[in-house]
N, C-alpha and C positions, 0 to 999 in steps of 0.2 A: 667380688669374683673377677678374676682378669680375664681379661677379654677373648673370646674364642674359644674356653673350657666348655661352655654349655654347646657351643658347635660339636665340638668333640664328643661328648657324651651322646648327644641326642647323633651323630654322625655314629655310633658303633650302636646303639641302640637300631639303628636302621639297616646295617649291615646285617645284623643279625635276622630282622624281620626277613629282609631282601633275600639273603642266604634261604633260608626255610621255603620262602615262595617260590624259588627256583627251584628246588629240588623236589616238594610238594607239589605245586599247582601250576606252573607253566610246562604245559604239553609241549614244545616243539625241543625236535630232534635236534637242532643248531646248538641249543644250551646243556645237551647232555657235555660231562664233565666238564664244564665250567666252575673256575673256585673263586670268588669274591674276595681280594684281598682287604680293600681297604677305601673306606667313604671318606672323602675330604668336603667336609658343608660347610658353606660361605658361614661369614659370623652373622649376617642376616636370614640365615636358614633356610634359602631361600632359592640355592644350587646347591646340588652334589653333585661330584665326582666320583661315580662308581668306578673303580678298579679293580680289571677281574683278570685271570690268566686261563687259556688253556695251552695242554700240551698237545705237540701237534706243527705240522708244516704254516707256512704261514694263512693258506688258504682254511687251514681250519679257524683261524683265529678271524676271519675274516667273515663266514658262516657264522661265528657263534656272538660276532658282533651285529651282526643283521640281525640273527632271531634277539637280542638280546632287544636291540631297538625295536624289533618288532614287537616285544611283549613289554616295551615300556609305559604305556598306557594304561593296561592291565595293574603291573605292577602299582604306579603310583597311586592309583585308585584303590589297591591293598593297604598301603601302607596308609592312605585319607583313614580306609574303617579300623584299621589294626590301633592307631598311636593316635593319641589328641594331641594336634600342631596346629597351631593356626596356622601356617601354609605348608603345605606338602609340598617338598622343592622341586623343581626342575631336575630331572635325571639326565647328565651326559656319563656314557659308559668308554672308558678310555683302557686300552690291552695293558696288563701289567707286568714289564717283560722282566722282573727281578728273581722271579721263581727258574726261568728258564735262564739265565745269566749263572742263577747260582746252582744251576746242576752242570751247568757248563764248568763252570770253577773247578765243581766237583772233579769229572772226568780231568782236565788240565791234572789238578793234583794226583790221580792216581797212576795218570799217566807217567808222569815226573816221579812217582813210589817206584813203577815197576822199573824204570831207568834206571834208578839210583839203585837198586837192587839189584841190576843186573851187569852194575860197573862193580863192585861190590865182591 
C-alpha cells in the first residue's frame, strides 16, 4: 500500500463522522451553516486538518471558527467512541476559501456573458 492512502481513507471516513456531528449534535449557533470540505490526516494519523467554509463576511467565518474550536473537544471524544483508531488525532480547523473564490469566478463570468452580449 503506498504511503498516505490509508491517511486518506480513514481522513474522509472522519469527515464524514465530523459532518454528521456538526449538524446532529453540536448545539452552538457559530457552526450553523458551516460545510466541511475536506480532512487532510498526517500519515501518522495523528493530526488533521479540518477544512470547512462558511458563507458570509469575514466576521462570520471568524465566529464559526471559535465555535468550531469550541466544540473541538466534544468532537474528538465523538469520533474516540464512533471509529476504532488507536489515536484520535489532533483537530486544527483551518477556513476553506475555495468555495467562496469559485462563486467569485462564477459572478466574474457572467458578468463578462452580459458584456459580451451587450457589445453583440
Amino acid at each position: 500500500m503506498a504511503t498516505g492512502k490509508r491517511a486518506v481513507r480513514v481522513g474522509d471516513l472522519i469527515l464524514r463522522e465530523m459532518a454528521l456531528l456538526i449538524l446532529e449534535k453540536v448545539k452552538d449557533p457559530r457552526v450553523n451553516g458551516v460545510t466541511l470540505t475536506e480532512v487532510r490526516l498526517s500519515n501518522d494519523l495523528k493530526q488533521a486538518k479540518v477544512f470547512f467554509s462558511v458563507m458570509g463576511e469575514q466576521i462570520r467565518v471568524e465566529k464559526a471558527l471559535e465555535g468550531l474550536n469550541s466544540a473541538r473537544g466534544f468532537i474528538k471524544r465523538q469520533i474516540g467512541a464512533r471509529m476504532k483508531l488507536r489515536y484520535v488525532p489532533e483537530i486544527l480547523f483551518v477556513h476553506d476559501v475555495s468555495l467562496e473564490a469559485g462563486s467569485h469566478m462564477e459572478q466574474l463570468f457572467e458578468k463578462m456573458a452580459a458584456a459580451e452580449k451587450s457589445l453583440l
